[in-house]
C-alpha positions as CSV (number, residue, x, y, z in Angstrom):
1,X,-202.2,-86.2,87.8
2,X,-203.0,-88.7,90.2
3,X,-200.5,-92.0,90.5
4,X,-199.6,-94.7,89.1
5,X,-198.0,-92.9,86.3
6,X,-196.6,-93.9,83.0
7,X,-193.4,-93.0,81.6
8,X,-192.7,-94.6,78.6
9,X,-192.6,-98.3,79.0
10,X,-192.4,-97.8,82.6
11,X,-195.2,-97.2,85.2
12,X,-195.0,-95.9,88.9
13,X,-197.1,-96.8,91.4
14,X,-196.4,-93.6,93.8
15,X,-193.9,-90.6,94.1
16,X,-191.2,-92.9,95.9
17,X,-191.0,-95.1,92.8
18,X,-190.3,-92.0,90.4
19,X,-187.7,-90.8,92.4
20,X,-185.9,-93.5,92.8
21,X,-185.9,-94.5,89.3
22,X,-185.2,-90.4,88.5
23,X,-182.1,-91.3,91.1
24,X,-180.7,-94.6,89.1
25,X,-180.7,-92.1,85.7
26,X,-179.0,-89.4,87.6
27,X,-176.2,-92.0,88.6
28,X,-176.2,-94.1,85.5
29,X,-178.0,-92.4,82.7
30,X,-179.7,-95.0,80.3
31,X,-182.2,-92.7,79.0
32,X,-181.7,-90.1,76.0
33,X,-182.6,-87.5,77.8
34,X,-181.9,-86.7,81.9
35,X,-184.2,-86.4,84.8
36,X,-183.6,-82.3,84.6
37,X,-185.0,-82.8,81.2
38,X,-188.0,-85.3,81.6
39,X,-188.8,-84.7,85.0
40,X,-190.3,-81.1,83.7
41,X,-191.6,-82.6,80.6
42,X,-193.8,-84.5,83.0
43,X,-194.8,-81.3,84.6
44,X,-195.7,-79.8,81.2
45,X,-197.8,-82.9,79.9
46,X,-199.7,-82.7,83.2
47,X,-198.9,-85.7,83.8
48,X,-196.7,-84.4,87.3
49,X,-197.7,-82.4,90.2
50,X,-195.5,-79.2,90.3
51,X,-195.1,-79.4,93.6
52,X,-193.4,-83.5,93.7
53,X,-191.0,-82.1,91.0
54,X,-190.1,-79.5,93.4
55,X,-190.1,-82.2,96.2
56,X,-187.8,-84.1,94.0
57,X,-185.5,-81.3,93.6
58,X,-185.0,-80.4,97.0
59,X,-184.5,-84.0,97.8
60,X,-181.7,-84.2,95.2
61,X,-180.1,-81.2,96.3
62,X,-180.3,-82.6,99.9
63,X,-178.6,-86.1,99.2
64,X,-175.1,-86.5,100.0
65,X,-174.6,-87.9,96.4
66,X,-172.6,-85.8,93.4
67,X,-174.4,-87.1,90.9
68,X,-177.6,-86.2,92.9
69,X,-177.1,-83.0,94.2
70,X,-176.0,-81.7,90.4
71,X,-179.2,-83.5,89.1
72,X,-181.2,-81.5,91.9
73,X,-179.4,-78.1,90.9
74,X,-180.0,-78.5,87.0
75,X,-183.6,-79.7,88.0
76,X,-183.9,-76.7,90.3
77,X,-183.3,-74.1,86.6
78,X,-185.5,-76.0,84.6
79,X,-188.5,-75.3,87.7
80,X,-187.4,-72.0,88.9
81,X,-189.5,-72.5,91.8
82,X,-188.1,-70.1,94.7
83,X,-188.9,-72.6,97.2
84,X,-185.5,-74.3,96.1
85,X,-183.3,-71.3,96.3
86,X,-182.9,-71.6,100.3
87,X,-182.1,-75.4,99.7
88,X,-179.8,-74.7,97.3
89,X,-178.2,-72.5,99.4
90,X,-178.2,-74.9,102.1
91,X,-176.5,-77.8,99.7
92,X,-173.7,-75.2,99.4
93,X,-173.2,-74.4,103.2
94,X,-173.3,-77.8,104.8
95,X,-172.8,-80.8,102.3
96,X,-169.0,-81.6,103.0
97,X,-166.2,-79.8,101.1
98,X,-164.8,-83.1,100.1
99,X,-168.4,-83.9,98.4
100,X,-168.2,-79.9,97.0
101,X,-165.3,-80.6,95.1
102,X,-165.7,-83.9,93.9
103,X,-166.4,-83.8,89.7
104,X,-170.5,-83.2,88.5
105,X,-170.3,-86.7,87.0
106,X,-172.7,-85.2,84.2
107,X,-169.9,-82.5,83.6
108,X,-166.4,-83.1,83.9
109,X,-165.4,-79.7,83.9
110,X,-166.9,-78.7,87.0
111,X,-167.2,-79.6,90.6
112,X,-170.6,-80.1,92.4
113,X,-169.8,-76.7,94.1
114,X,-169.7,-75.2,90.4
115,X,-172.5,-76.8,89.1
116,X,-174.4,-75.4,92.2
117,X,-173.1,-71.9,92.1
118,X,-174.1,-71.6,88.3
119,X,-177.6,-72.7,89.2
120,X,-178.1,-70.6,91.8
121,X,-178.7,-67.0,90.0
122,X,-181.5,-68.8,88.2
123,X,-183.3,-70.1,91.7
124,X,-182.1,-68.0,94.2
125,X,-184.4,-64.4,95.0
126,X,-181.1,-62.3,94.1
127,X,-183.2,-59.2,95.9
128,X,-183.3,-61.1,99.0
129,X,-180.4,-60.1,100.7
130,X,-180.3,-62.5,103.0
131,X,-179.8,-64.8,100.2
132,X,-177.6,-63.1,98.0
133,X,-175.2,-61.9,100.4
134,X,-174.0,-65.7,101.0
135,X,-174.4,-66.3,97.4
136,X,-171.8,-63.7,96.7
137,X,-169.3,-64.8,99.3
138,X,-169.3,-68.0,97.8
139,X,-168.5,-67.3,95.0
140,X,-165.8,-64.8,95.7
141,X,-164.4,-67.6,97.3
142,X,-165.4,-69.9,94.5
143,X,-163.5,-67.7,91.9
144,X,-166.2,-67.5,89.2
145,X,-166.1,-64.3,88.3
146,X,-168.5,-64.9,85.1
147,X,-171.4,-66.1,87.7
148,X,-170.4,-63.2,90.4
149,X,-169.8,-60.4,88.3
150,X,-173.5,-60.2,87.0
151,X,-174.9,-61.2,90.4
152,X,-173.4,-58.2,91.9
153,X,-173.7,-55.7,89.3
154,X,-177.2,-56.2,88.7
155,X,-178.4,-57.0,92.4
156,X,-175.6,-55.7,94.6
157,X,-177.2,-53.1,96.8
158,X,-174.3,-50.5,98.2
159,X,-173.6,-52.8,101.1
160,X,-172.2,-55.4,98.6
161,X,-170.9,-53.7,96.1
162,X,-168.4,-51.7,98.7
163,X,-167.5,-55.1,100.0
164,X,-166.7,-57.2,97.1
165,X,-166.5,-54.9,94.2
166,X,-162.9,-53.8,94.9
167,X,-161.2,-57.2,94.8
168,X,-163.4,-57.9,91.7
169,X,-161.5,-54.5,89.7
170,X,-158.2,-55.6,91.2
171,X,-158.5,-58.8,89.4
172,X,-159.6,-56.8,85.6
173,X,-162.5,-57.0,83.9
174,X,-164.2,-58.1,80.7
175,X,-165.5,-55.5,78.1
176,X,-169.0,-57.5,78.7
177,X,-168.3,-57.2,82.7
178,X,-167.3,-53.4,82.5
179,X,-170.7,-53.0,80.1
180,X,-172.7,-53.9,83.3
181,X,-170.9,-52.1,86.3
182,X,-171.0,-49.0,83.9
183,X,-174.7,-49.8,83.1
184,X,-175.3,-49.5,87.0
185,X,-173.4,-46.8,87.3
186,X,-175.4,-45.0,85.5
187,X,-178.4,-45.0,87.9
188,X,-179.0,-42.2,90.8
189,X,-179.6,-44.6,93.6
190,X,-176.6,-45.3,96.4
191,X,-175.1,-48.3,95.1
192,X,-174.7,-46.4,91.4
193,X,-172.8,-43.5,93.3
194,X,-170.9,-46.8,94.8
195,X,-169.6,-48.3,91.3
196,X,-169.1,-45.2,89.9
197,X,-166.5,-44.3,92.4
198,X,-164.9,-47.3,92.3
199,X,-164.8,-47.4,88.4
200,X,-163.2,-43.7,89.0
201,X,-160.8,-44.8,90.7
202,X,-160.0,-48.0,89.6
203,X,-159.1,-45.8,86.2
């Protein structure tokens, strides 16, 4: 796995080269397929280190770019190496709120805050509750109910689910959301005695 490496018709004489050209195609795509695509596909082939498509990743999601920090967060699912959760986390909390809001130039219908938010239950250690706990204020504050509602109901200890749960029921549910409150519900632990009473009473 050692470099220069070839890509196509292109070869790269160290990890700095890569990610810049990975960089131009997040920007201004010329390829068929993106950087959250090939990048991996290098990993697979062997062809990669892991670790410098981790590397690359993190750098993304550090880079006070839209187009980058999106790449960095769709990169950051196709790894699902834990490492990134924290710096995805971090790309939420201190990249500006102007830069948060601006359009994912790969998808028009969401912001860069978006784009991160729907990444981050596939990086982040949702048992971690140092982790999740920020995850779910965001995005209550966020208003994505279809990323928040599974977070919670599947990982919300009793903690969480007493703070946020209420303000999720006073907004209605889906049949597919109610499916998974009632579904943890149904265990014996704290946070099931938690939903349950709230379900009770939110009927």
């Amino acid at each position: 796995m050692p470099f220069p490496l070839t890509f196509g018709d292109r070869t790269f004489a160290d990890p700095a080269g890569l990610a810049s050209f990975a960089r131009e195609e997040a920007i201004a795509p010329t390829l068929p397929e993106r950087p959250c695509d090939w990048v991996p596909g290098l990993v697979r082939d062997g062809a990669l280190e892991a670790r410098l498509a981790t590397a690359l990743s993190a750098a993304f999601l550090q880079h006070a770019e839209a187009a980058t920090i999106c790449e960095g967060a769709r990169l950051a699912v196709r790894l699902r190496d834990p490492v990134l959760g924290p710096i995805l986390l971090r790309a939420l909390q201190e990249h500006d709120t102007a830069l948060l809001l601006q359009p994912d130039p790969a998808d028009a219908d969401r912001s860069v805050e978006d784009t991160l938010l729907h990444a981050a239950p596939a990086v982040v250690d949702l048992e971690d509750a140092e982790l999740r706990r920020p995850l779910l204020e965001a995005l209550r504050n966020a208003g994505l109910p279809e990323v928040e509602i599974p977070v919670l109901a599947r990982h919300g200890d009793a903690t969480d689910l007493r703070q946020w749960l209420p303000a999720v029921l006073a907004e209605g549910l889906s049949g597919e959301h109610l499916a998974l409150l009632e579904e943890r519900a149904s265990g014996e632990d704290e946070a099931a005695a938690v939903v349950g009473f709230l379900l009770g009473r939110a009927g």
